[in-house]
N, C-alpha and C positions, 0 to 999 in steps of 0.2 A: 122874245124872252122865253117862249115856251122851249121853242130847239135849243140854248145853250142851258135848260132847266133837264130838258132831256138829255142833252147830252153829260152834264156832268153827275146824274142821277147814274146813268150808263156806266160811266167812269167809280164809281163809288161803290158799286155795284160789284166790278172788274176788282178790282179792288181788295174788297171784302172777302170775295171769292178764295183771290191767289192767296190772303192770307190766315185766311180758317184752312185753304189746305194745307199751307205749309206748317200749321199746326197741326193736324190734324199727321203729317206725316214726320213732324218730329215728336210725338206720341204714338206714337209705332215704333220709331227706330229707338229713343228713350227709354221707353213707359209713359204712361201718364200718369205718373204717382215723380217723375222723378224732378229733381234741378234742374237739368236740361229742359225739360219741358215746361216749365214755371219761366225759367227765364225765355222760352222763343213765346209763351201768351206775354210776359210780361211786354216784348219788343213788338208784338203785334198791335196790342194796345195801341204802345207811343206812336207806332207809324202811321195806324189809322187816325191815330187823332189829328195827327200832324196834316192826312190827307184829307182830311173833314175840313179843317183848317183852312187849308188851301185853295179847298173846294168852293170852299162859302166866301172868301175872300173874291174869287173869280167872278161868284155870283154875283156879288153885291156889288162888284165893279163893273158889271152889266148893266146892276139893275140902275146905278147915277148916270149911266148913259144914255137910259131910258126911261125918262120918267113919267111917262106916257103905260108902261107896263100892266098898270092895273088895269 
């Protein structure tokens, strides 16, 4: 439990990374005062949340396969 707790920490990680830069570099090319850039945090949001999501789904379908885990 602990390596696929590692590993999708990893992942989540990965993740967050690629999408705070790719904010980060559409407030450059934009502004960060502008719509374009409202809207790429507002889709960064969704996607992380979707991958949180996803994430913890995986989890917790490890953790019925293990209920020994604690």
């Amino acid at each position: 439990m602990l390596r696929t707790t590692g590993q999708l920490i990893g992942t989540w990680l990965r993740v967050t990374l690629l999408l705070g830069l790719a904010v980060l570099i559409a407030g450059w090319i934009w502004g960060f005062g502008s719509g374009p850039f409202a809207l790429a945090v507002v889709a960064a949001v969704v996607v992380e949340t979707f991958a949180v999501r996803g994430l913890a789904r995986e989890w917790v379908f490890e953790a019925r396969g293990r209920w020994w885990w604690l």
